[in-house]
TIDREN-210042 format. One record per atom (N, C-alpha, C): atom name; x, z, y. Coordinates in steps of 0.05 Angstrom, whole numbers, plus 5000, padded with zeros to 4 digits. Example, Ala and Ser with C-alpha at 12.3 -4.5 7.8 and 13.67 -1.06 7.14 Angstrom:
% residues 2
lumlum atom: N | X: 5264 | Z: 5156 | Y: 4886
lumlum atom: CA | X: 5246 | Z: 5156 | Y: 4910
lumlum atom: C | X: 5264 | Z: 5156 | Y: 4934
lumlum atom: N | X: 5257 | Z: 5142 | Y: 4955
lumlum atom: CA | X: 5273 | Z: 5143 | Y: 4979
lumlum atom: C | X: 5258 | Z: 5157 | Y: 5001
***
This chain:
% residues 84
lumlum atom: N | X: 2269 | Z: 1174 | Y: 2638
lumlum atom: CA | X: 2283 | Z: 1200 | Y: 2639
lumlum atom: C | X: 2262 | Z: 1222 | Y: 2637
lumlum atom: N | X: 2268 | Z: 1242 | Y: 2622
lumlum atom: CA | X: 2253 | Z: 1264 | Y: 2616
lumlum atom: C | X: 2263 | Z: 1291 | Y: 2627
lumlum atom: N | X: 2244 | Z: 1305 | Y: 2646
lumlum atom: CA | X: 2251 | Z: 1327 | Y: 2663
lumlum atom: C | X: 2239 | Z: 1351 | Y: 2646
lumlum atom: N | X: 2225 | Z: 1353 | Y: 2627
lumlum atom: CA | X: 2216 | Z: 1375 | Y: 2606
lumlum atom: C | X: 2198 | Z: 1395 | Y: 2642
lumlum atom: N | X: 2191 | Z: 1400 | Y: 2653
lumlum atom: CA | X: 2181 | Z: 1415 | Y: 2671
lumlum atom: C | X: 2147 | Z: 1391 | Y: 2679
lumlum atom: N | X: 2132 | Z: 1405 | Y: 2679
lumlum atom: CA | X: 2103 | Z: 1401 | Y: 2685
lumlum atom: C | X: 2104 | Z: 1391 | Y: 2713
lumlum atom: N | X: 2094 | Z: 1371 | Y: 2703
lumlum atom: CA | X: 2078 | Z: 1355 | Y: 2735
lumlum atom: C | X: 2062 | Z: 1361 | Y: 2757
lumlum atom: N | X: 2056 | Z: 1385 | Y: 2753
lumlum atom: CA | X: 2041 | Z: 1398 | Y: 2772
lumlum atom: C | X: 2058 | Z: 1414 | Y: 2796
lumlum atom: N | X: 2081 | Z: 1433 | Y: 2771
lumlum atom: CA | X: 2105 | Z: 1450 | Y: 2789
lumlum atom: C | X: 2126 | Z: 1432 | Y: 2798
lumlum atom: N | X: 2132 | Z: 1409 | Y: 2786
lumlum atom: CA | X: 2141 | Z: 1377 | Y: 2793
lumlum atom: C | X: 2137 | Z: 1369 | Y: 2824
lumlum atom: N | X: 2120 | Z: 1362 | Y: 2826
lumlum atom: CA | X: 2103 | Z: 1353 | Y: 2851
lumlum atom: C | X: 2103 | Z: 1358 | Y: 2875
lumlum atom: N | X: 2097 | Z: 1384 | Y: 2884
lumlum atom: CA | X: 2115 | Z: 1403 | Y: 2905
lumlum atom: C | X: 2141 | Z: 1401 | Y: 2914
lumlum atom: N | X: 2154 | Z: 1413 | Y: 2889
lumlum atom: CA | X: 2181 | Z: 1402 | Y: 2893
lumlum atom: C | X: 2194 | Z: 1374 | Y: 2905
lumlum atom: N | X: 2184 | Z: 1348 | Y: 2891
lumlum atom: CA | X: 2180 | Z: 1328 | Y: 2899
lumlum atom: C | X: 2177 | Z: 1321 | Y: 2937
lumlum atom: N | X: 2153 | Z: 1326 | Y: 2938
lumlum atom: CA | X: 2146 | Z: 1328 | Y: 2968
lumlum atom: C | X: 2159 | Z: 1332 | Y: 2988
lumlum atom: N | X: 2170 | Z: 1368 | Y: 2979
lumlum atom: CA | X: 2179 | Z: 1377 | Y: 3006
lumlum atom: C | X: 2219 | Z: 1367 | Y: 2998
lumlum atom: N | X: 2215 | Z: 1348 | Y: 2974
lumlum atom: CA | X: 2249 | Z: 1337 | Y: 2980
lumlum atom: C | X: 2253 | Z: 1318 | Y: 3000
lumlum atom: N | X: 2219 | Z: 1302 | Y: 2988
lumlum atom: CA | X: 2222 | Z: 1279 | Y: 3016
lumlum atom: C | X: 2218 | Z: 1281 | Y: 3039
lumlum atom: N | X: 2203 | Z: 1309 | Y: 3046
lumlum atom: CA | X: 2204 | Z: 1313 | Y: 3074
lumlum atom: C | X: 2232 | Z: 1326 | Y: 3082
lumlum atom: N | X: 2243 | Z: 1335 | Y: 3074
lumlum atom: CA | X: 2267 | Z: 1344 | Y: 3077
lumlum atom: C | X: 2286 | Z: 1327 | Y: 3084
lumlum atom: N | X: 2285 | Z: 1304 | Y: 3065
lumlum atom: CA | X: 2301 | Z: 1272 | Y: 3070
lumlum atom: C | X: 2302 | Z: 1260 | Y: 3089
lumlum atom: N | X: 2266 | Z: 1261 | Y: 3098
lumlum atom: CA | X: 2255 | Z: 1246 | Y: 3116
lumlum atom: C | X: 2242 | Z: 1215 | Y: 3111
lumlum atom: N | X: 2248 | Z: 1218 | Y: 3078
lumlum atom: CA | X: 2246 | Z: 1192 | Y: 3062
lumlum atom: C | X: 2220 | Z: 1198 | Y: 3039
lumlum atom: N | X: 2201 | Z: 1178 | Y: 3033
lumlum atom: CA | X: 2199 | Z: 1175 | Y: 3016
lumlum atom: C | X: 2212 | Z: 1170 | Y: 2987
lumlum atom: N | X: 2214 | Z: 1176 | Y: 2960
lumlum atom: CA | X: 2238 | Z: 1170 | Y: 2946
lumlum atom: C | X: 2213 | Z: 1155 | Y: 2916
lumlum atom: N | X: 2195 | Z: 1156 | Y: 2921
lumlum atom: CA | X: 2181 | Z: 1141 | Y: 2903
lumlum atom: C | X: 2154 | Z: 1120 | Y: 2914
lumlum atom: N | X: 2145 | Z: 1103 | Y: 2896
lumlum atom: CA | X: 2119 | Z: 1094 | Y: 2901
lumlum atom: C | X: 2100 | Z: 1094 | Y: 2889
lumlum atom: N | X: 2083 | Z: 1109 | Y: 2890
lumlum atom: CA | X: 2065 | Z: 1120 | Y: 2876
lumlum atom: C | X: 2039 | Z: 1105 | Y: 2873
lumlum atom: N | X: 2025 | Z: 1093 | Y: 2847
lumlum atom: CA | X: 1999 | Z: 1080 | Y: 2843
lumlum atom: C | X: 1987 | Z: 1088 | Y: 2831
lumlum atom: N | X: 1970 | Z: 1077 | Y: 2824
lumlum atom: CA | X: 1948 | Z: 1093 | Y: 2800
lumlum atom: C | X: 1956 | Z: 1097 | Y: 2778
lumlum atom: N | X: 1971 | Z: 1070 | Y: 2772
lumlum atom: CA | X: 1979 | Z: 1073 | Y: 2747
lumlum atom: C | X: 2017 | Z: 1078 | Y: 2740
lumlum atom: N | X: 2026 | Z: 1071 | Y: 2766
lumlum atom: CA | X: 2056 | Z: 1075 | Y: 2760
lumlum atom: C | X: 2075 | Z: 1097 | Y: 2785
lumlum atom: N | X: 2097 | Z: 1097 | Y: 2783
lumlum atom: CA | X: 2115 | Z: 1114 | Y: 2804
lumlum atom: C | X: 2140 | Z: 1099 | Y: 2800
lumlum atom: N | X: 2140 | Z: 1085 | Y: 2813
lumlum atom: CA | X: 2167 | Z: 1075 | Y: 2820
lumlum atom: C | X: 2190 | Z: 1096 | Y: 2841
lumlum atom: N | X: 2215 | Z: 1091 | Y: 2837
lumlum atom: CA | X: 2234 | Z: 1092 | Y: 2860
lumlum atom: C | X: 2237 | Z: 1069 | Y: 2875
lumlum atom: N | X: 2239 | Z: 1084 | Y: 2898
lumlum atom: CA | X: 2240 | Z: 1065 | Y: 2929
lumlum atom: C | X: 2279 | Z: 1067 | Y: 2926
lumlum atom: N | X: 2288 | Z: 1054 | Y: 2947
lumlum atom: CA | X: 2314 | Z: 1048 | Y: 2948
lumlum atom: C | X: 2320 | Z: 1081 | Y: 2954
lumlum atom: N | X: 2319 | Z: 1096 | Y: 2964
lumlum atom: CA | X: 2321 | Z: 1123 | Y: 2979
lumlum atom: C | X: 2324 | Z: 1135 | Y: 2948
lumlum atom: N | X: 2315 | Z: 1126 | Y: 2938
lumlum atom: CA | X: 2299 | Z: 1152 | Y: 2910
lumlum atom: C | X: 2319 | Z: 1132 | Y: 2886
lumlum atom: N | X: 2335 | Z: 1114 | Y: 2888
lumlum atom: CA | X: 2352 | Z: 1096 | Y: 2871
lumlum atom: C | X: 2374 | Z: 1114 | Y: 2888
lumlum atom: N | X: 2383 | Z: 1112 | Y: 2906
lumlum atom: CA | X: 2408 | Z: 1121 | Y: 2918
lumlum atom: C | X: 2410 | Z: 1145 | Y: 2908
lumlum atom: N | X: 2398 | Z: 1163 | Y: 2918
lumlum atom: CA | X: 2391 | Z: 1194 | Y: 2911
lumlum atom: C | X: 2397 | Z: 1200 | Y: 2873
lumlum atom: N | X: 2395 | Z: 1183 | Y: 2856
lumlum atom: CA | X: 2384 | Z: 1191 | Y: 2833
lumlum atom: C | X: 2415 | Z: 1188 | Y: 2830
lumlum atom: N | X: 2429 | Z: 1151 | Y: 2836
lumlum atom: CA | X: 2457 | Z: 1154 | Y: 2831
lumlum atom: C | X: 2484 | Z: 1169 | Y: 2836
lumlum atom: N | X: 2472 | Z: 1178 | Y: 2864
lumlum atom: CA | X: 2494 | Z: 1198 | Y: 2879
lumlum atom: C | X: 2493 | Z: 1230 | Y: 2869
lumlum atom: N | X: 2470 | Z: 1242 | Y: 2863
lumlum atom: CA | X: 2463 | Z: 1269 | Y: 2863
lumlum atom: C | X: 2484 | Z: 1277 | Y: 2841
lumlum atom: N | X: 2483 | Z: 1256 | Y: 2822
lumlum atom: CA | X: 2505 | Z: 1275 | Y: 2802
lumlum atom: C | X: 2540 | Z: 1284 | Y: 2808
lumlum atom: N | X: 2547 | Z: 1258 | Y: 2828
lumlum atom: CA | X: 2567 | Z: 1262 | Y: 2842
lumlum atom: C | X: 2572 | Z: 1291 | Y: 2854
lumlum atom: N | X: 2548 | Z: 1308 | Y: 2869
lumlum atom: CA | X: 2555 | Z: 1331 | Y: 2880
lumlum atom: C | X: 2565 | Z: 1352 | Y: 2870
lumlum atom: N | X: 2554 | Z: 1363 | Y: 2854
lumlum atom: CA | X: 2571 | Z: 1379 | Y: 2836
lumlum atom: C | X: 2611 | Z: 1384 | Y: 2851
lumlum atom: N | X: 2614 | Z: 1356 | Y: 2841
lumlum atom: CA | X: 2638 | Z: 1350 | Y: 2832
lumlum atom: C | X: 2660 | Z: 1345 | Y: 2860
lumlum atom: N | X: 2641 | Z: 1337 | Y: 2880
lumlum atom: CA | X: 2657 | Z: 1335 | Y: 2911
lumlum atom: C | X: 2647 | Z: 1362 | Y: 2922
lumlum atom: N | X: 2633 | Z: 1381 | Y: 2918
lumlum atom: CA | X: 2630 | Z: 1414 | Y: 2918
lumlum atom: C | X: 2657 | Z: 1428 | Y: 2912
lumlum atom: N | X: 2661 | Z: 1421 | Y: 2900
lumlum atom: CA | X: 2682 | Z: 1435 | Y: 2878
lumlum atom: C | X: 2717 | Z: 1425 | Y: 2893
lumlum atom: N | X: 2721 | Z: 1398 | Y: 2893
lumlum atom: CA | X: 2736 | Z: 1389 | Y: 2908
lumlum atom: C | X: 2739 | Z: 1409 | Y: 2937
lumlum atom: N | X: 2711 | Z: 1402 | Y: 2952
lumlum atom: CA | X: 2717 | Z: 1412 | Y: 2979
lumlum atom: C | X: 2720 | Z: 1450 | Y: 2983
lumlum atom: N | X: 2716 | Z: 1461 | Y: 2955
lumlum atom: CA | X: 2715 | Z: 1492 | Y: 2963
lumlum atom: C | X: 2747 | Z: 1499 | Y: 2958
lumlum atom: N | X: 2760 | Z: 1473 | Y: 2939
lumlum atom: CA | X: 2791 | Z: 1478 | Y: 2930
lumlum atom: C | X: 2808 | Z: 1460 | Y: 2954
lumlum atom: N | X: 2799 | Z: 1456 | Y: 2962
lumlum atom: CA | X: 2817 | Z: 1443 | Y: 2994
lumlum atom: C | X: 2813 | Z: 1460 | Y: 3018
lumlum atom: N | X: 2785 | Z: 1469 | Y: 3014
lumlum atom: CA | X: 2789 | Z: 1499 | Y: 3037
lumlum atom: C | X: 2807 | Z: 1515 | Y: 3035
lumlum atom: N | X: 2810 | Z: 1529 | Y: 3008
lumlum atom: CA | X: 2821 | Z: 1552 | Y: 2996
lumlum atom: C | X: 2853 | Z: 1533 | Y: 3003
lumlum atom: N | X: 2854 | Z: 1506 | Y: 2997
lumlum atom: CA | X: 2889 | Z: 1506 | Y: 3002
lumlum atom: C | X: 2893 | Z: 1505 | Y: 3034
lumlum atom: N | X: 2880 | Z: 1492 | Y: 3038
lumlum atom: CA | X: 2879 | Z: 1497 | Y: 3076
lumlum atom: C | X: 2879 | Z: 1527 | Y: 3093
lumlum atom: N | X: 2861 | Z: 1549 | Y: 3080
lumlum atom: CA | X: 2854 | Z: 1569 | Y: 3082
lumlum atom: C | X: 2895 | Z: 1585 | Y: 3084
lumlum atom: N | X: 2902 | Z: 1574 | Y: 3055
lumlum atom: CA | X: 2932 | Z: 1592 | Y: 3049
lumlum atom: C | X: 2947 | Z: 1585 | Y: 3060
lumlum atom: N | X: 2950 | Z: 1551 | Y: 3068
lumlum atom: CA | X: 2967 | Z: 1543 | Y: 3085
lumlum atom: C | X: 2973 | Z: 1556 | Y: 3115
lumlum atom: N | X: 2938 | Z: 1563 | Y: 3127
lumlum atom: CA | X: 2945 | Z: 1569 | Y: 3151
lumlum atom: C | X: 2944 | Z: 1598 | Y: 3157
lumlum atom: N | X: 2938 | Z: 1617 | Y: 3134
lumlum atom: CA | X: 2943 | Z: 1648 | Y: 3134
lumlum atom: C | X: 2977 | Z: 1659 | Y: 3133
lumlum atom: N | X: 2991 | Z: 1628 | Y: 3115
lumlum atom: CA | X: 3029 | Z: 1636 | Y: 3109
lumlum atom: C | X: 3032 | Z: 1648 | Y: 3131
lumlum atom: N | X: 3023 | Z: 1624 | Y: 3159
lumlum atom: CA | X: 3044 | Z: 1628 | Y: 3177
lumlum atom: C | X: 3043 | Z: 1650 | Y: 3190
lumlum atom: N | X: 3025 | Z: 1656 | Y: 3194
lumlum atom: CA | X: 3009 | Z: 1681 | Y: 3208
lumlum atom: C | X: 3008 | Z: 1705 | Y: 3196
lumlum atom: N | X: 3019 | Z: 1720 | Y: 3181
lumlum atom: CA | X: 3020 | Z: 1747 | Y: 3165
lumlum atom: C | X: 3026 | Z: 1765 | Y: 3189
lumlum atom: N | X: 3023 | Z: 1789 | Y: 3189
lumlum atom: CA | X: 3035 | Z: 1810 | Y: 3207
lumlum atom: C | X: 3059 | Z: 1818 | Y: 3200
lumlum atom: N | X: 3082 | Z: 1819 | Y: 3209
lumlum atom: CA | X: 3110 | Z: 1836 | Y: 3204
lumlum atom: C | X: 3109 | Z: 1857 | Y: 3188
lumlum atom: N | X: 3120 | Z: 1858 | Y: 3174
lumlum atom: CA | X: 3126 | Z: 1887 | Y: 3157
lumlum atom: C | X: 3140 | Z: 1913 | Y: 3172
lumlum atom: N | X: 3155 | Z: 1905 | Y: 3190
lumlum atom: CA | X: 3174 | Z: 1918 | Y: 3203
lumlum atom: C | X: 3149 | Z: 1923 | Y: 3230
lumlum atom: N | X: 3145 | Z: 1944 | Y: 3243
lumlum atom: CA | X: 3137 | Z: 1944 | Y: 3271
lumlum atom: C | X: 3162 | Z: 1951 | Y: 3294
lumlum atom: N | X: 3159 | Z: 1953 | Y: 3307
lumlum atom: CA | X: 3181 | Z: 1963 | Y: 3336
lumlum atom: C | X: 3180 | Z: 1993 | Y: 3340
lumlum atom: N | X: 3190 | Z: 1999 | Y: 3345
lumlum atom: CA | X: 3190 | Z: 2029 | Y: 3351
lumlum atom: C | X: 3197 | Z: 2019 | Y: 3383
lumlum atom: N | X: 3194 | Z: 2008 | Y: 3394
lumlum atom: CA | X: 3196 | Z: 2009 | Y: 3421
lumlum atom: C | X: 3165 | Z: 2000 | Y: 3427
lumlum atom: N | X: 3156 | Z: 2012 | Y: 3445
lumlum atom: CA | X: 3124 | Z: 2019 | Y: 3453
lumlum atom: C | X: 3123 | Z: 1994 | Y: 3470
lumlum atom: N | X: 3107 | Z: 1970 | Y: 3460
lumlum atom: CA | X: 3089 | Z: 1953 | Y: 3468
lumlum atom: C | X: 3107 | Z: 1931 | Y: 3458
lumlum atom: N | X: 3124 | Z: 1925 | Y: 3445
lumlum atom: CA | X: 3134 | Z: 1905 | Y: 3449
lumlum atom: C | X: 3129 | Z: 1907 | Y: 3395
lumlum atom: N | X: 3118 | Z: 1878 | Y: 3396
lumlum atom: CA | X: 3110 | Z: 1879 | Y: 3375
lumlum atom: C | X: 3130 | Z: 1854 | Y: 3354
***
Protein backbone atom coordinates (compact mmCIF):
# COMPACT_ATOMS: atom_id res chain seq x y z
CA UNK A 1 0.00 0.00 0.00
CA UNK A 2 1.19 3.38 -0.99
CA UNK A 3 0.66 6.48 1.33
CA UNK A 4 2.39 9.10 -1.33
CA UNK A 5 3.50 11.28 2.11
CA UNK A 6 7.37 11.07 3.22
CA UNK A 7 8.62 8.91 5.85
CA UNK A 8 9.96 11.28 7.85
CA UNK A 9 6.42 13.45 8.35
CA UNK A 10 5.04 9.61 8.36
CA UNK A 11 6.76 8.63 11.46
CA UNK A 12 5.58 10.98 14.06
CA UNK A 13 2.38 10.56 13.13
CA UNK A 14 2.89 6.86 13.43
CA UNK A 15 4.17 7.03 17.07
CA UNK A 16 2.05 9.24 18.78
CA UNK A 17 -1.01 6.84 17.09
CA UNK A 18 0.47 4.14 19.02
CA UNK A 19 0.82 5.91 22.01
CA UNK A 20 -2.47 7.05 21.80
CA UNK A 21 -3.66 3.28 21.29
CA UNK A 22 -1.50 2.23 23.84
CA UNK A 23 -0.40 -0.34 21.25
CA UNK A 24 2.27 -0.87 19.17
CA UNK A 25 0.75 -1.34 15.48
CA UNK A 26 3.97 -2.38 13.69
CA UNK A 27 7.34 -4.35 13.93
CA UNK A 28 9.96 -2.72 12.99
CA UNK A 29 13.65 -4.28 11.70
CA UNK A 30 16.32 -3.30 9.85
CA UNK A 31 15.22 -4.44 7.03
CA UNK A 32 11.34 -4.84 7.27
CA UNK A 33 7.92 -3.30 9.10
CA UNK A 34 5.54 -5.56 9.63
CA UNK A 35 1.90 -5.16 11.25
CA UNK A 36 1.38 -6.56 14.68
CA UNK A 37 -2.26 -7.88 15.19
CA UNK A 38 -3.22 -4.23 16.71
CA UNK A 39 -1.95 -2.58 13.40
CA UNK A 40 -4.01 -5.71 11.17
CA UNK A 41 -7.20 -4.85 13.21
CA UNK A 42 -6.77 -1.08 12.91
CA UNK A 43 -5.97 -1.18 9.09
CA UNK A 44 -9.34 -3.46 8.62
CA UNK A 45 -11.69 -1.55 10.78
CA UNK A 46 -10.53 2.20 10.11
CA UNK A 47 -12.31 2.26 6.89
CA UNK A 48 -15.50 1.23 8.53
CA UNK A 49 -15.52 4.68 10.46
CA UNK A 50 -16.38 7.00 8.17
CA UNK A 51 -19.47 5.14 7.62
CA UNK A 52 -20.74 4.25 11.46
CA UNK A 53 -19.95 8.33 11.96
CA UNK A 54 -22.47 9.07 9.68
CA UNK A 55 -24.97 6.42 10.89
CA UNK A 56 -24.59 7.66 14.52
CA UNK A 57 -24.86 11.62 13.70
CA UNK A 58 -28.37 10.48 11.65
CA UNK A 59 -29.77 8.57 14.70
CA UNK A 60 -28.97 11.49 16.95
CA UNK A 61 -30.67 13.91 14.74
CA UNK A 62 -33.78 11.19 14.69
CA UNK A 63 -33.63 10.78 18.42
CA UNK A 64 -32.88 14.54 18.86
CA UNK A 65 -36.68 15.20 16.78
CA UNK A 66 -38.27 12.51 18.37
CA UNK A 67 -37.74 13.93 21.78
CA UNK A 68 -38.04 17.85 20.93
CA UNK A 69 -42.08 16.74 19.20
CA UNK A 70 -43.13 16.22 22.50
CA UNK A 71 -41.88 19.03 24.25
CA UNK A 72 -42.59 22.26 22.03
CA UNK A 73 -43.97 25.29 24.00
CA UNK A 74 -47.83 26.12 23.44
CA UNK A 75 -48.67 28.56 21.01
CA UNK A 76 -51.50 29.75 23.06
CA UNK A 77 -50.18 31.26 26.60
CA UNK A 78 -52.82 31.90 29.63
CA UNK A 79 -53.77 35.11 30.28
CA UNK A 80 -54.31 34.03 33.73
CA UNK A 81 -50.98 34.97 35.71
CA UNK A 82 -48.96 31.93 36.68
CA UNK A 83 -50.74 29.27 35.51
CA UNK A 84 -49.02 28.16 31.93
Amino acid sequence: MRLYISQPSLSPQIRKLEETLETPLFVRSSRRVQLTAAGRTLLEETPKAPAALEQAVQLNRVDEARDTSCCRPHSRRSTRSGHY
